[in-house]
C-alpha positions, 0 to 999 in steps of 0.5 A, spaced: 793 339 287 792 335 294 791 338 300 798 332 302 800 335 296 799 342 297 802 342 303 810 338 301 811 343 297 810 349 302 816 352 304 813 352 311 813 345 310 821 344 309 822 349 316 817 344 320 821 338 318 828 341 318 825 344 326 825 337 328 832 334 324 835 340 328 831 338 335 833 331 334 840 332 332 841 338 338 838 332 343 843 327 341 849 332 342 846 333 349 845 325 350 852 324 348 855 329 352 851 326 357 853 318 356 860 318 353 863 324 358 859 326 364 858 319 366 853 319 372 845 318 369 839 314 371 842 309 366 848 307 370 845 307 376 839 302 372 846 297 371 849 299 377 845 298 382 843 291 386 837 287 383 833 288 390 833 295 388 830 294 381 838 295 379 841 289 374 847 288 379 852 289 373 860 292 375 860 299 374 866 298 369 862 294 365 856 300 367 860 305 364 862 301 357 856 300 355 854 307 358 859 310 353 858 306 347 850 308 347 853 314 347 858 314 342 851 311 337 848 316 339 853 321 336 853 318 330 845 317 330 845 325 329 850 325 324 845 320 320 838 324 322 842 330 320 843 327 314 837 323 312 832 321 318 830 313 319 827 308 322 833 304 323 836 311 327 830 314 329 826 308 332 833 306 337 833 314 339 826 314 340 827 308 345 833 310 348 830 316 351 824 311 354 829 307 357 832 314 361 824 315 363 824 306 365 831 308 369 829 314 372 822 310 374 826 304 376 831 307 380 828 312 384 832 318 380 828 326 379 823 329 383 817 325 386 811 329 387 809 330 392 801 333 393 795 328 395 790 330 389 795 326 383 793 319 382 798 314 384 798 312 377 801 318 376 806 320 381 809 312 379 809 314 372 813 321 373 819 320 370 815 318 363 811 325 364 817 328 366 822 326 359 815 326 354 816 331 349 824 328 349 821 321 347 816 323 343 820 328 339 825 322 334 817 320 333 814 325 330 820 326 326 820 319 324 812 320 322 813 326 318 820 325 314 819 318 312 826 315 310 824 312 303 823 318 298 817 315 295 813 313 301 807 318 301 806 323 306 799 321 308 794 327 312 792 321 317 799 321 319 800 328 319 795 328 324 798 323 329 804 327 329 802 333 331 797 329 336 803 326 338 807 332 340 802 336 342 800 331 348 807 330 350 809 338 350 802 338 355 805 333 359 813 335 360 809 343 362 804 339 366 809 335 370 815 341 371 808 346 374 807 340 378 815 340 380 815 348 381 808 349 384 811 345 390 818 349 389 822 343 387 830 345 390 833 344 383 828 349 380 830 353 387 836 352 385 837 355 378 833 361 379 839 362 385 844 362 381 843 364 375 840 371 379 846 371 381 850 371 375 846 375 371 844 381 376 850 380 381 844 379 386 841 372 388 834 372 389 832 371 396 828 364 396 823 366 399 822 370 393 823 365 388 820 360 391 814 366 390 816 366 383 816 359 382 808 358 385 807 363 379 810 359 374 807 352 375 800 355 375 802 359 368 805 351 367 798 347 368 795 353 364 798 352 358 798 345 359 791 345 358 789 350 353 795 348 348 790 341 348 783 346 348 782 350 345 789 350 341 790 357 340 797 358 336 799 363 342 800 358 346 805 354 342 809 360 341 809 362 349 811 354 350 817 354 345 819 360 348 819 358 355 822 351 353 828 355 350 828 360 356 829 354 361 833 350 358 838 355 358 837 356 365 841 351 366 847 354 362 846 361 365 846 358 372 853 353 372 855 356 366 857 353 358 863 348 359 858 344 365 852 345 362 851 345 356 849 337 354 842 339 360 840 345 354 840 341 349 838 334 352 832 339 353 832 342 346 826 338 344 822 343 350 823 348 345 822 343 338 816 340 339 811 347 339 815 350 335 814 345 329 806 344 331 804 352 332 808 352 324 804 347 322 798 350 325 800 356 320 802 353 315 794 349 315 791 356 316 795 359 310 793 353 305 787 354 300 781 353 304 778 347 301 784 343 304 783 346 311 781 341 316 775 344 320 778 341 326 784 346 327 782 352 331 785 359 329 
């Protein structure tokens, strides 16, 4: 049996695959929330706003329609994804996250860095570090579970998609270290009022602001050592504390107001889940298939 072969008829396959339909499926309830209900996001503002601000100058009606409609495709692209993945329904989600990223970049919307050592180049581009992992999950799911049954599962692709979402998961956790290392107000925030909620006392900001140093750096860290040298630890930790942060938003303002941010952030927890299980499931095949690259 081939090593593609060999790794199609895993169990721990299936879980990998079925990881990324779910992380897809959960962001896109989270986006449609978000477009058809919420109202106000970085897409509106790119209609909304005059053309000398990068906007397209277009009526908040007709901002809000077409707001609301990609909303309600998204809906209905999750039910598909859920059901069987696509091109046709994987790509448009891939490029309606990258168009959130343009917008927060156009517009101006979410955190700018502010510390001297970035490259320019990088602060410009924040919000694509930033919306990485949510943009790069459609991706890799469409890479690995490809819409025509008989199309083959080649390791060469495998292997894009794993380097894929590892890169975009660095990214997302180096760019949020950035955002905590400099006490980013909305951080500040969450840690506030969900101390508050949870324990009934909210944390002094000082003291979170201390915690937050201390999170960022452990961010930059993990963002690093999840490239080089791949330890599985590490994605684990990642998946961890991707769920424990997108929660954050639930604990701090509650379900009914909140929910959407969670699961618009799901891929936090989606992408190293799906990677740390196939560098397990790499590991547990019969050696001679086993890549030589992958590192214990």
């Amino acid at each position: 049996m081939t090593r593609d072969k060999t790794i199609e008829s895993s169990k721990l396959w299936q879980a990998i695959v079925w990881t990324l339909r779910i992380t897809v499926v959960v962001q896109c309830l989270g986006n449609w929330r978000w477009l058809a209900q919420i109202g106000e996001s970085p897409l509106l503002s790119l209609i909304v706003e005059p053309r000398d601000v990068c906007g397209l100058a277009w009526s908040e009606a007709t901002g809000l329609t077409i707001q609301q409609s990609a909303g309600w495709l998204v809906l209905l692209a999750g039910f598909f994804v859920m059901l069987r993945p696509c091109a046709a329904v994987l790509g448009p989600l891939c490029l309606l996250q990258l168009l959130f990223a343009v917008a927060m970049w156009h517009t101006h919307s979410g955190y700018t860095p502010q510390a001297s050592w970035l490259p320019p180049q990088f602060i410009a581009l924040f919000p694509l570090a930033t919306q990485s992992a949510r943009i790069a999950a459609p991706l890799a799911l469409l890479l690995l579970d490809p819409w025509r049954a008989k199309r083959p599962l080649s390791e060469s692709r495998i292997r894009l998609a794993c380097h894929l979402s590892l890169v975009a998961i660095a990214l997302t956790f180096f760019a949020h270290g950035i955002e905590a290392l400099e006490h980013n107000a909305e951080f500040v925030d969450l840690l506030i009022v969900s101390s508050s909620r949870l324990l009934g006392n909210a944390l002094p900001q000082a003291n979170c602001e201390t915690l937050l140093t201390i999170i960022g750096g452990l961010d930059l860290l993990v963002a690093v050592a999840c490239l080089v040298p791949r330890f599985r630890s590490i994605l684990w930790w990642m998946a961890f504390w991707g769920a424990v942060t997108a929660l954050s938003r639930i604990t701090a303002f509650g379900w009914e107001s909140a929910w959407h941010a969670a699961a618009t952030r799901f891929p936090h927890l989606g992408l190293p889940l799906a990677v740390v299980l196939h560098w397990h499931l790499v590991r547990w095949i019969p050696p001679e298939a086993v890549d030589p690259t992958e590192s214990a």
